[in-house]
C-alpha positions as CSV (number, residue, x, y, z in Angstrom):
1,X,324.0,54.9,306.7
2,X,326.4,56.8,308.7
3,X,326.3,59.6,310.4
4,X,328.2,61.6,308.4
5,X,326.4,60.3,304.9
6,X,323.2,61.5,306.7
7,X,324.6,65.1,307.8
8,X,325.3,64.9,304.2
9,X,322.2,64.3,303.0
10,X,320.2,66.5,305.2
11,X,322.7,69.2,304.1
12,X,321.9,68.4,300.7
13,X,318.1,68.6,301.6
14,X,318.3,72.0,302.1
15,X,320.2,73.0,299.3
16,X,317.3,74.1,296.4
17,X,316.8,72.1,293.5
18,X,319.2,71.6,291.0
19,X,318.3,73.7,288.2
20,X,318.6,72.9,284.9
21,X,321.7,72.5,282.7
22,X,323.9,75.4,281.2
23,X,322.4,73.5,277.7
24,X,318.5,74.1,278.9
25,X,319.3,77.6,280.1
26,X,317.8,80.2,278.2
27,X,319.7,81.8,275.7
28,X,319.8,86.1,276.7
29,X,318.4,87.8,273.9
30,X,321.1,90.8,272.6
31,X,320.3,94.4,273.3
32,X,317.8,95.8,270.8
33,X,319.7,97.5,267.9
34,X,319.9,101.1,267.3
35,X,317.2,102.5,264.8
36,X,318.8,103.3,261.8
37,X,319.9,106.5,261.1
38,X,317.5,108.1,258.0
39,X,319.0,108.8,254.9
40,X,319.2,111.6,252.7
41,X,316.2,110.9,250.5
42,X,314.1,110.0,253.7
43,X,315.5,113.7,255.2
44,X,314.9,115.9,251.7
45,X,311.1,113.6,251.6
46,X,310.5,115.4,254.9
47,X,311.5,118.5,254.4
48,X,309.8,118.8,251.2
49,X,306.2,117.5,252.8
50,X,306.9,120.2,255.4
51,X,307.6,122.7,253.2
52,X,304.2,122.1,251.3
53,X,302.3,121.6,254.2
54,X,303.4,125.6,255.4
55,X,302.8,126.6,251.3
56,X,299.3,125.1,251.9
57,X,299.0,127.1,255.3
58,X,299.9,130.3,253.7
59,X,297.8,129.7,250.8
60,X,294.7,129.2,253.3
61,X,295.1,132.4,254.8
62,X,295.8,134.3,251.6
63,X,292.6,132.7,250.5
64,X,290.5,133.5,253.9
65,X,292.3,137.7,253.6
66,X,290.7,137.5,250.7
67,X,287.1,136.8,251.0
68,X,287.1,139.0,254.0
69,X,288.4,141.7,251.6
70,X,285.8,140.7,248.9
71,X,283.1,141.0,251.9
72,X,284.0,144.2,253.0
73,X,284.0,145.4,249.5
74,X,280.5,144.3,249.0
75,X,279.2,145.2,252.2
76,X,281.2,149.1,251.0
77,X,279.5,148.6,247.6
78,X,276.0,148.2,249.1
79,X,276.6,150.7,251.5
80,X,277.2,153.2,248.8
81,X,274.4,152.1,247.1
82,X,272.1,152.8,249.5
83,X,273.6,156.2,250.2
84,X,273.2,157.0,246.6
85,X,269.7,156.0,245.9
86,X,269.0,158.3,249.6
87,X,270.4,161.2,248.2
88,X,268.5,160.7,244.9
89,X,265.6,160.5,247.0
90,X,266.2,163.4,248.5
91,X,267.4,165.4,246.0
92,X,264.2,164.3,243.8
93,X,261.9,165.4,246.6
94,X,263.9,168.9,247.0
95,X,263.4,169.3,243.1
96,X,259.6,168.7,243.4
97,X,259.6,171.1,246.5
98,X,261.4,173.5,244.6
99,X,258.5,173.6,241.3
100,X,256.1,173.9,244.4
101,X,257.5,176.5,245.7
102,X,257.6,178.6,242.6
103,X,254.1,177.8,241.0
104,X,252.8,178.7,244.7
105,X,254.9,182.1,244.4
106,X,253.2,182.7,240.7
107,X,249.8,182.1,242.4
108,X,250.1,184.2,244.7
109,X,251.6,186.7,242.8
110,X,248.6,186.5,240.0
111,X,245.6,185.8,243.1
112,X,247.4,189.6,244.7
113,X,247.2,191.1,241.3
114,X,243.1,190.4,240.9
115,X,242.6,191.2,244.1
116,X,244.2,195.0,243.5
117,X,241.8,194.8,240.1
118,X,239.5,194.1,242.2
119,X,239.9,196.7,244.7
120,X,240.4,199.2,241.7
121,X,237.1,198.8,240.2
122,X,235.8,199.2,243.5
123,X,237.5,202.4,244.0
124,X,236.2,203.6,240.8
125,X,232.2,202.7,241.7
126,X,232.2,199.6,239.1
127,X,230.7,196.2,240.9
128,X,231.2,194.7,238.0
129,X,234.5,192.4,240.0
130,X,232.6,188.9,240.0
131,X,235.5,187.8,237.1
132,X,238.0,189.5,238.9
133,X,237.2,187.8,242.5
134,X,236.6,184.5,240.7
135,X,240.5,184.7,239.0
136,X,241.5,185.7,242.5
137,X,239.6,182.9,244.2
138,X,241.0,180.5,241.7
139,X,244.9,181.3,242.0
140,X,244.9,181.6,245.8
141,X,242.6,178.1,245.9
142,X,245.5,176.4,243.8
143,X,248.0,178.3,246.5
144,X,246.3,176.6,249.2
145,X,246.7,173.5,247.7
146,X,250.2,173.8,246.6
147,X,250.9,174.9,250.3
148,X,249.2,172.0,251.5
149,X,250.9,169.5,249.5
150,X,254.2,170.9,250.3
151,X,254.1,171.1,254.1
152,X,253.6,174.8,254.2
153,X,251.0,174.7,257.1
154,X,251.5,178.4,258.1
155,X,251.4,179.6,254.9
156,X,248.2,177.4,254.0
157,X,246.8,179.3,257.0
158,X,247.1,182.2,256.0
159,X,246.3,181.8,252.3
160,X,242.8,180.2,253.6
161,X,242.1,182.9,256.0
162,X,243.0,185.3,252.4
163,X,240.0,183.3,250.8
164,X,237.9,184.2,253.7
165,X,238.3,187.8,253.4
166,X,237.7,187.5,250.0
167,X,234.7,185.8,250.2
168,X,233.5,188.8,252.9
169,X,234.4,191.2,250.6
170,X,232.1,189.5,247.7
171,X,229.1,189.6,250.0
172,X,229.7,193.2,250.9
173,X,230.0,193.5,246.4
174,X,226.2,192.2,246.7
175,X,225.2,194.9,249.6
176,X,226.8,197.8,247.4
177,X,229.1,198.5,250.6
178,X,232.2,199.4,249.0
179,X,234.3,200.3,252.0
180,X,233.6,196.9,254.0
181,X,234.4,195.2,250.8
182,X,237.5,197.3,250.1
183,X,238.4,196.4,253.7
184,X,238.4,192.6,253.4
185,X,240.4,193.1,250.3
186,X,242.9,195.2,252.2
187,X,242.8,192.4,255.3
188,X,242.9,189.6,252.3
189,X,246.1,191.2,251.1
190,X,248.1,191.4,255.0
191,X,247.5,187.9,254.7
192,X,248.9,187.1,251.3
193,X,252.0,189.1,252.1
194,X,252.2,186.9,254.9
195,X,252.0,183.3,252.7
196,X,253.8,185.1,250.1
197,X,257.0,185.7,252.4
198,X,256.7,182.4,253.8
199,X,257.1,181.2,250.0
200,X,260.0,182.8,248.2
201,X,262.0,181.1,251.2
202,X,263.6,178.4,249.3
203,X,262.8,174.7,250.6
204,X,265.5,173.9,253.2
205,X,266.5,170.4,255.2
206,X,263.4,169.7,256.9
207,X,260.9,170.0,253.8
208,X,263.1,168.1,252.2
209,X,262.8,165.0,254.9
210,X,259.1,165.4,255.3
């Protein structure tokens, strides 16, 4: 071999390998076509599912308004109720205070009056005032009670300490000491004048809470 058919092929030895044939090549694969545009029906399709999905949106908050309204109404509703049914309450309780108030007034009024029958009798040398003391005792014992019942604690005071002079003045009846009894009686009726003042004062706020 010559030299110049060995340069040759040593040149050739470094060129790379042949590669293959412009028929085994590969064939480039064209660019990737543009989407296609959407048509009219596929745009109006869209627009209508969008315009029901925001209906459906609104209809969801007109819906949740409206049970919040329908809660606060019912929650307003029971509040009135109870507000109502108080002030019946109360108003039943001042009614009821109210009767008390005047049978206590008429009790005392009819106890005073057999106690001045009492004290009249008296005056006039007649110890015959065991019915007269007994009325008295009766009308001022139902007083008492009233009072009691009612809240009246002062005037149940002095309504009971009334009974006690009373009852004084019955034992000084059984001694034949007309002056100690006609004391008590006088003492018996500071007191009632007392409870009686007390109760023509009409039942206010606080006996009507208690």
């Amino acid at each position: 071999m010559s030299l110049l058919a060995l340069s040759l092929t040593l040149f050739l030895g470094q060129l790379p390998s042949p590669t293959a044939t412009p028929q085994e090549a590969p064939l480039v694969e064209p660019a990737a076509q543009q989407e296609q545009a959407p048509t009219l029906e596929e745009l109006e399709r869209t627009a209508r599912e969008l315009e029901v999905k925001q209906l459906r949106a609104q209809v969801e908050l007109l819906q949740a308004e409206l049970e919040a309204q329908q809660s606060q109404q019912q929650e307003d509703q029971e509040r009135l109720q109870t507000m109502e049914q108080r002030e019946a309450v109360v108003s039943a309780r001042a009614q009821a205070l109210e009767q008390l108030r005047q049978q206590r007034v008429e009790s005392l009024n009819s106890g005073y009056q057999w106690m001045i029958t009492t004290d009249q009798l008296l005056e006039e040398g007649d110890f015959s005032v065991g019915p007269a003391i007994t009325s008295a005792r009766q009308d001022l014992s139902d007083a008492l009670a009233n009072a009691v019942q009612s809240g009246q604690g002062d005037a149940a005071r002095f309504i009971g300490r009334a009974l006690d002079r009373i009852s004084f003045a019955e034992e000084a009846v059984e001694h034949r000491d007309t002056i100690t009894a006609r004391q008590h009686l006088q003492n018996a009726g500071y007191e009632l004048r007392l409870a009686w003042r007390l109760s023509i004062q009409r039942s206010g706020a606080t006996l009507v809470n208690q």
